[in-house]
KEPA-662339 format. One record per residue (C-alpha): residue number from 1; x, y, z. Coordinates in nm, 2 decimals, m for minus. Example, Ala and Ser with C-alpha at 12.3 -4.5 7.8 and 13.67 -1.06 7.14 Angstrom:
   num     east    north       up
     1     1.23    m0.45     0.78
     2     1.37    m0.11     0.71
END
This chain:
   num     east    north       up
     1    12.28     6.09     3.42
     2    12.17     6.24     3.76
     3    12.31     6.40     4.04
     4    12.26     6.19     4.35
     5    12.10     6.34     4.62
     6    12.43     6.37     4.82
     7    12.60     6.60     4.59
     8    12.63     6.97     4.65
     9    12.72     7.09     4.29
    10    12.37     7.10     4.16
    11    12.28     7.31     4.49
    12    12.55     7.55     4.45
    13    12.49     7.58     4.08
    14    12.10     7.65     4.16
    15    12.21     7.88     4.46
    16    12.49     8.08     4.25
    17    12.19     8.14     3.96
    18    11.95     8.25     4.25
    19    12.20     8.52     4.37
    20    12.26     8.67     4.05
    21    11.85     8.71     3.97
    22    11.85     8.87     4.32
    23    11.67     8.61     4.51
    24    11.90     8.57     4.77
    25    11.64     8.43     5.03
    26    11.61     8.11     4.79
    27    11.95     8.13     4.68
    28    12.06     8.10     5.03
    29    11.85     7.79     5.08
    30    12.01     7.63     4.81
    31    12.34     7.67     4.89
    32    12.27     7.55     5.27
    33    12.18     7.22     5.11
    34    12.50     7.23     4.94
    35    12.72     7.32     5.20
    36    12.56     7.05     5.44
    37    12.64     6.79     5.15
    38    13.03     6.95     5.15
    39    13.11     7.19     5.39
    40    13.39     7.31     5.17
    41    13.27     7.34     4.85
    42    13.43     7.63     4.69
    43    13.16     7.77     4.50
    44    12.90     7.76     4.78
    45    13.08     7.93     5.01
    46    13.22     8.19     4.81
    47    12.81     8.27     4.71
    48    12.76     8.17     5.09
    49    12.98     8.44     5.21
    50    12.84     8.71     4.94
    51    12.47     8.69     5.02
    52    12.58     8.72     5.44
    53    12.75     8.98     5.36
    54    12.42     9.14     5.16
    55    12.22     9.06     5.44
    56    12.48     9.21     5.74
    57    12.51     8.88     5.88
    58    12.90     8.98     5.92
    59    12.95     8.68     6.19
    60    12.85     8.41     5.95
    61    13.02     8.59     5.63
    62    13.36     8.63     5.87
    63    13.31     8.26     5.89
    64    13.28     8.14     5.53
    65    13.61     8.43     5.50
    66    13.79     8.19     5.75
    67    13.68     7.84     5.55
    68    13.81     7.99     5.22
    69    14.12     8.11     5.34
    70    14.22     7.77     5.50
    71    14.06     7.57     5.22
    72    14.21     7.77     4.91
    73    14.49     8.01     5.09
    74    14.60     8.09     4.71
    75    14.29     8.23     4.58
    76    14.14     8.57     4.66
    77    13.85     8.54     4.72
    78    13.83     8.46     5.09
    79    14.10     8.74     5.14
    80    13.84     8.93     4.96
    81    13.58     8.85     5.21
    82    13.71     8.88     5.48
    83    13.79     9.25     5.37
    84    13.47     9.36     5.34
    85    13.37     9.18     5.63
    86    13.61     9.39     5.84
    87    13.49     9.71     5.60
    88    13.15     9.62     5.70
    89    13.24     9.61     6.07
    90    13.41     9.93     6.05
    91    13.80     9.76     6.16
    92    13.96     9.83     5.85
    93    14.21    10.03     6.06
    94    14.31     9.69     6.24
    95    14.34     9.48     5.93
    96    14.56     9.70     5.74
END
């Protein structure tokens, strides 16, 4: 059986393998297509949120931080996140 062409888990899955080869130019493509099929699909924006980071784009990795701590506000990972993110920005003095 297929996936149909609405659902994002064969996008995150192919974006999630991208990012761990390295390609995070394609694996960012992928997991756009998945997030536009579900904005708040846990896996995609986790991997979402890693490659921004990787690439300094701190305002759009702040952003998937934000989605997975109001999505899943008992797992880590957008706590996680956003940590780095603030690391990243050099505010690690505010968020303590």
């Amino acid at each position: 059986e297929h996936a149909s062409d609405d659902d994002a888990a064969p996008h995150a899955a192919r974006g999630y393998a991208l990012r761990l080869l390295g390609r995070n130019g394609d694996a960012r493509k992928a997991l756009d297509r998945a997030l536009d099929r579900d904005s708040v699909h846990f896996g995609a924006r986790v991997n979402h949120g890693i490659i921004m980071l990787a690439e300094r784009r701190l305002d759009d990795a702040g952003h998937d931080a934000e989605v997975l701590m109001r999505i899943a506000p008992d797992r880590i990972n957008g706590f996680a996140l956003a940590g780095f993110v603030a690391l990243a920005q050099g505010r690690c003095a505010e968020v303590v």
